[in-house]
N, C-alpha and C positions, 0 to 999 in steps of 0.2 A: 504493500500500500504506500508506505515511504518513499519508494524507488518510482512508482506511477508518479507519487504530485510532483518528485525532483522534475520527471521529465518533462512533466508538462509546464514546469518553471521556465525549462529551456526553450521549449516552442514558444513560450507567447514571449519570451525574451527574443528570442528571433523573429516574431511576427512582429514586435514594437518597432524594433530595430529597420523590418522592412518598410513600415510604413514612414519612420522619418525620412527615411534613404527614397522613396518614393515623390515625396513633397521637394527633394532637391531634382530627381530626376525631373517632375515637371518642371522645374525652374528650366533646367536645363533644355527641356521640349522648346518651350515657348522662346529661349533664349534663339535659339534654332529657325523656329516657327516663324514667329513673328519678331524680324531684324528690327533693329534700334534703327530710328531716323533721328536728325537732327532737326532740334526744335525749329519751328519759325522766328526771324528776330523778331524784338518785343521793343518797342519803344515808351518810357516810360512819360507820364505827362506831366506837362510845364510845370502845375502847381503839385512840388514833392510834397508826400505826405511826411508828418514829426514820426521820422524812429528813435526809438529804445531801447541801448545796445544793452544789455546783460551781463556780467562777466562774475561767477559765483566762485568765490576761492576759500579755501583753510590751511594755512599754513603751508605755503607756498612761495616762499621768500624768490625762489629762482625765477621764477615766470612772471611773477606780476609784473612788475615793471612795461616788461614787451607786449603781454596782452594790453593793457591801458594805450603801449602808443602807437599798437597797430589801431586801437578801435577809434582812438582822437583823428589815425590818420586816412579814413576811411571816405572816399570819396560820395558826401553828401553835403549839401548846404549845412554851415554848421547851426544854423538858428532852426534846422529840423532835424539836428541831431543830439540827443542824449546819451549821456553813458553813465550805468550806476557799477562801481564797484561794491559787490553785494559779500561783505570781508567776514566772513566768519572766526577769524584766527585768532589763535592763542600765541604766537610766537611772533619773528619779528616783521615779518609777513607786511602786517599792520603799518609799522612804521616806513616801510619801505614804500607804500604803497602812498603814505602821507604823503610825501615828498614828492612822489609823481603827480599826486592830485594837484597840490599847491603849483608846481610847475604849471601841469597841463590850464590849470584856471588862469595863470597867466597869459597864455598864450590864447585867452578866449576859446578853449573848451567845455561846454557845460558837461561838467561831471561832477558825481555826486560820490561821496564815499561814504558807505549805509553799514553800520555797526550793529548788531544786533546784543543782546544782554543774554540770552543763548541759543543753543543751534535746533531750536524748535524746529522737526518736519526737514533737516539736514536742507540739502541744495531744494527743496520740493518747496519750502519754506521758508527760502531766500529767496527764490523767484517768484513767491508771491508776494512776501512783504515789498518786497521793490517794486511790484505791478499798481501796488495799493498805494504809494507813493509819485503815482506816474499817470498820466490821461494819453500814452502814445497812445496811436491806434494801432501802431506794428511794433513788435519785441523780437531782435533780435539775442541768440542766445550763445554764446564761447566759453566752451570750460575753460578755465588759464594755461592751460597749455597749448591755446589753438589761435592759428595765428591766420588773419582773411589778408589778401591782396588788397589794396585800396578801393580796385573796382570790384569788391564781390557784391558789394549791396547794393551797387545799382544794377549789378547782372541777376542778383537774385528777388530785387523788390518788383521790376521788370514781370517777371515769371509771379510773380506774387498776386499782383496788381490784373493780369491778365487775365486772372479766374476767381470771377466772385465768391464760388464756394469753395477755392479752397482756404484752407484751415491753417496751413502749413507748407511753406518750402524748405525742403533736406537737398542741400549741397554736399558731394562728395568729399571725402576727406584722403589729403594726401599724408606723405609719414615721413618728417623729414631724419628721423635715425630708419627708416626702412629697412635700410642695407648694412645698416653697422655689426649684428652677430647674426648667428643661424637662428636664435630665434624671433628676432626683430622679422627677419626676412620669412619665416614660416610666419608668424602674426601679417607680415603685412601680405601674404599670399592669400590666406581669407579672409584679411577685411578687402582687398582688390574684388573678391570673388563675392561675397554680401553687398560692396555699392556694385558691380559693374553687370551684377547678374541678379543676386536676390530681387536690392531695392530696386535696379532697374527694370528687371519683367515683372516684378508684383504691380509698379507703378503704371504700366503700359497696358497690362492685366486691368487695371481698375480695381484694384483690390486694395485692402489696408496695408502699407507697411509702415518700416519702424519710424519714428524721430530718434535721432541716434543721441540727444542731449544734448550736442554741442553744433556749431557750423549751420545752422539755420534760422528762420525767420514762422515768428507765430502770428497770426491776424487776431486781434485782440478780441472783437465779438464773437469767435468762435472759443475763445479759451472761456471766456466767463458764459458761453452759451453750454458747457459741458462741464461747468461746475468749478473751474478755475482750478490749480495745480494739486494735487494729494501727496500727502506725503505718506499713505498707510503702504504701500507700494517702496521697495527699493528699485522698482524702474519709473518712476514719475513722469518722464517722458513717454515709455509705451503706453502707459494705464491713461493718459491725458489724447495720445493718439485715437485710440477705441474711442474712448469716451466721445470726441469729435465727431468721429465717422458713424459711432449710433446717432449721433447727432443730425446727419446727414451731409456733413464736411468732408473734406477728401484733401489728399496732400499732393505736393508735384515735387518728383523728383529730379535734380540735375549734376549732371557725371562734370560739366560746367557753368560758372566758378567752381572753384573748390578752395578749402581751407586747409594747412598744414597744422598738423598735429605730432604729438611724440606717443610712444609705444612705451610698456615696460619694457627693462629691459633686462630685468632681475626674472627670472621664474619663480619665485616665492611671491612678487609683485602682480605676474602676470596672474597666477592663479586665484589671488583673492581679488583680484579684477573679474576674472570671469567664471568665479563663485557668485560674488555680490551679483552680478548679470544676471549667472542663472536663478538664483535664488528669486531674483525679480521679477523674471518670466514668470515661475511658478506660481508666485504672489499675486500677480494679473491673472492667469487662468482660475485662480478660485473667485477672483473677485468677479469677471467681468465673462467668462466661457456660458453662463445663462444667461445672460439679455441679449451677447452674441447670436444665442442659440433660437431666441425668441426674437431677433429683431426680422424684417422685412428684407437683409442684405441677400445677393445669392447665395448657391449653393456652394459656388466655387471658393467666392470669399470665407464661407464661415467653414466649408473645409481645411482651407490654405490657413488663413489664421491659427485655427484648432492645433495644427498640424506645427506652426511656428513657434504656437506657444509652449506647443509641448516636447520640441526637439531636445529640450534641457534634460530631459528624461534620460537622454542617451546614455548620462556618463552614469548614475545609480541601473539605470537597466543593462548595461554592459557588465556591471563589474556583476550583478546578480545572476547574469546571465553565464560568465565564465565561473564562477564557484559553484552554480548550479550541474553546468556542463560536467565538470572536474568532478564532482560527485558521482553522476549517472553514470562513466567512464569507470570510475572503481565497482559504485555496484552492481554493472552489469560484465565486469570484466572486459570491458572492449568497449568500443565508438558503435554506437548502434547505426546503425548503416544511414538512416535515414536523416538524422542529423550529421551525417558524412556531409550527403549529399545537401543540407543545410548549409554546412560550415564554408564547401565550395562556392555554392551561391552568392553566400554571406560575402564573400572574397573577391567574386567577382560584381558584387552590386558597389563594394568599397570602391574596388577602382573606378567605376564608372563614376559613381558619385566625383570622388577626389578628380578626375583627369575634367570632369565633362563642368564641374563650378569652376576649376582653378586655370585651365589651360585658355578659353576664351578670353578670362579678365587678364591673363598675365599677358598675351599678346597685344591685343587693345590698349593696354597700358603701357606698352614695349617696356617692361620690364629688364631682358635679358635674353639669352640663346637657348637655345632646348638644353646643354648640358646643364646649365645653372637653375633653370626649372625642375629640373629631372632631382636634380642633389637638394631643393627647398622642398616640392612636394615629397620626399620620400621621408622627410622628416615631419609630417604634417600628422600621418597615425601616430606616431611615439607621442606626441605631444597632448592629440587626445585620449589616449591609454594613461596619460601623465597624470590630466583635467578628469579623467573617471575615478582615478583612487581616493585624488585629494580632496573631490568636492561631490564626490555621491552622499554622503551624510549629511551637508548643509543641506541638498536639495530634496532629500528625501524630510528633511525638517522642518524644510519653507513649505514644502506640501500638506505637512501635518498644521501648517497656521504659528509655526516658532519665528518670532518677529527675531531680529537681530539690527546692528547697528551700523551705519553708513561709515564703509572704512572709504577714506579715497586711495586714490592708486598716488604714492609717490614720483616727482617731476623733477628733471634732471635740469631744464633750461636750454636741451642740448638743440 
C-alpha cells in the first residue's frame, strides 16, 4: 500500500512538472506562430502630462546617488516632472541621499525626499504613501538599482498615452554586470528569455502579464481603480497587475526603451531573491486564483495565468518528486519501466523547454556565438536543481499562508 501512494507521488510529480513545461512550450508556439512586429511610432502631445518618478530604497548607500541623477536627468519638461525618493533606510543610505537632494533642488529639480517613521507594507507601502503625497496622473516606478536613458519616458509615456485602457507600461530590462560571472550570464539568459519571449507573446497574446517592479510606468486611475498598492503580497507588483486586468485594464509591453539594471551576483543573494519571488507568486495564487477563476476573462488567459502562477511549484515538486522516485526504485528493486519511459520524456521536454525560451531571446538580443550559448545554457538546470533544495520549504510555506519579511537583494553600484 506504501509502495502504491510513493508511486503515485511520482506520476502526479511528473504530470505537474509536464504541465509547467507545457505553459513555456506555448510561449514558445506563439513565439513561432505569431512573429513580433515592430510597434507603430507614437507621437506624444504638445501638452505633456505631470509625471511621478518613484524610486523606493533601504539601505542602499551604493546606488542612490545614480538613481536620483538618472531620474533628474530624464528627458521631460521639468515643471511636469516629479521625483520622490521614497528612503526607507537605517544606514547611511539616508544621508547620502540628502546631499543629492539638496544639490539636485538647486539645480531646479522638484524632488522630494519622503522618510517614513517605519517600513509599514515594505516597498508596497512606500509607493503608496508617496502616491498619497502626489496628484500625478502617471507614476513612474525604478528600484535603485535601475538606471532609464534620458529618452525612456518619453519612449515609454508615448506607448502609454496611446491606449486609454491601458493600466500599465513594462519596458524591458537590460543587465549591465550581464556578463561578468557564469552566473550573472545564466541569470541574464532567462531574464532575456521572460522579457523577449514570456512578456513578449503573453502581451501580443492579450493576456495578463507580469509588472516586473521596476522600469515602468502606472496610469494612476487604474491603480486607485483596483484598490491602490497591497502590501499583504511579497509581489505587490503582480497582485496590483491582476487586480487591474479584473479591472478591465490591460498592460503594453516594450523590448524598447529599456532600462539597465544589476543582477546578484553572490548565489546566497540570488537565491533569496528568487525565494522572496516565489514565495510571492504563491501569495497571489491564494489571494487572487478565484475571482480569476470567476471573472468574465478567456479561457486562455485564466489558463496561462493559473499556469504562471503556479510555475513556482516546480522547485518543492521536483525535489518531492526525486525523493519520491528514489524510494519507489528501492522498493521495487528497479526503475519500473514506465516511469523509464517518464524520466526520458521528462528529459526531453527539458531540453525543449531550455533551447526553445533561451535560444530565440539570446539571438534577438545578439548576445554571443553558439559556443558561448551552449557553455550558459548548460549551466541553467544546475542552477534550478540549486533554487529547488534551497527554496522548496519557503514555498511550500507561502502556500500554507506563512507571511515572512521583505528581504531586499543587496546592490553593488557596479
Amino acid at each position: 500500500m506504501l509502495l502504491t501512494v510513493i508511486d503515485l507521488v511520482v506520476l502526479l510529480a511528473f504530470l505537474a512538472q509536464f504541465a509547467i513545461a507545457g505553459y513555456f512550450l506555448y510561449l514558445v508556439y506563439w513565439l513561432f506562430e505569431q512573429p513580433a512586429v515592430e510597434p507603430p511610432g507614437r507621437d506624444l502631445p504638445a501638452d505633456l502630462p505631470h509625471v511621478l518618478v518613484q524610486i523606493p530604497v533601504f539601505n542602499e548607500p551604493t546606488v542612490v546617488e545614480r538613481a536620483l541623477v538618472a531620474a533628474a536627468a530624464l528627458d521631460w519638461p521639468r515643471e511636469r516632472l516629479s521625483i520622490q525618493l521614497l528612503d526607507d533606510s537605517t544606514d547611511i543610505t539616508s544621508d547620502i541621499a540628502g546631499h543629492v537632494v539638496r544639490r539636485l533642488e538647486r539645480e531646479g529639480v522638484a524632488v522630494e525626499h519622503i522618510r517614513r517613521s517605519d517600513r509599514r507594507g515594505f516597498k508596497a507601502g512606500a509607493l503608496a504613501a508617496g502616491l498619497a503625497r502626489s496628484e500625478a496622473p502617471y507614476v513612474a516606478v525604478f528600484d535603485a538599482d535601475f538606471v532609464p536613458p534620458p529618452g525612456w519616458l518619453r519612449g515609454a509615456m508615448a506607448a502609454l498615452l496611446a491606449e486609454p485602457k491601458a493600466a500599465f507600461v513594462q519596458t524591458r530590462i537590460e543587465w549591465g554586470n550581464g556578463a561578468r560571472t557564469w552566473l550573472t550570464r545564466a541569470q541574464r539568459l532567462m531574464q532575456d528569455a521572460h522579457f523577449a519571449v514570456e512578456q513578449d507573446v503573453r502581451a501580443r497574446r492579450g493576456v495578463p502579464f507580469q509588472f516586473n517592479g521596476t522600469g515602468g510606468i502606472w496610469r494612476r486611475a487604474a491603480v486607485e481603480e483596483a484598490g491602490g498598492w497591497s502590501h499583504d503580497t511579497l509581489s505587490e507588483d503582480l497582485d496590483l497587475v491582476l487586480r487591474t486586468s479584473l479591472a478591465g485594464w490591460h498592460g503594453v509591453f516594450l523590448m524598447e526603451p529599456h532600462v539597465v539594471g544589476e543582477l546578484p551576483e553572490r548565489l546566497d543573494s540570488y537565491s533569496h531573491q528568487q525565494s522572496r519571488w516565489s514565495k510571492g507568486f504563491v501569495q497571489v495564487a491564494r489571494k487572487l486564483l478565484g475571482p480569476i477563476w470567476n471573472s468574465e476573462w478567456s479561457g486562455e488567459a485564466k489558463f496561462t495565468t493559473t499556469i504562471a502562477l503556479a510555475q513556482q511549484l516546480i522547485f518543492p515538486v521536483l525535489v518531492v518528486g526525486v525523493v519520491a522516485l528514489v524510494l519507489s526504485i528501492i522498493g521495487h528493486g528497479h526503475l519500473v519501466g514506465f516511469f523509464r519511459f517518464l524520466m526520458w520524456l521528462w528529459f526531453v521536454t527539458l531540453l525543449a523547454v531550455l533551447f526553445g525560451m533561451t535560444w530565440g531571446a539570446y539571438r534577438r538580443l545578439r548576445r554571443g556565438d553558439l559556443v558561448q550559448y551552449l557553455v550558459t545554457a548548460a549551466s541553467v538546470p544546475a542552477l534550478i536543481v540549486y533554487l529547488a533544495a534551497a527554496n522548496a520549504g519557503a514555498i511550500v510555506a507561502a502556500g500554507f499562508g506563512r507571511k515572512t519579511e521583505f528581504k531586499r537583494t543587496p546592490k553593488t553600484g557596479i
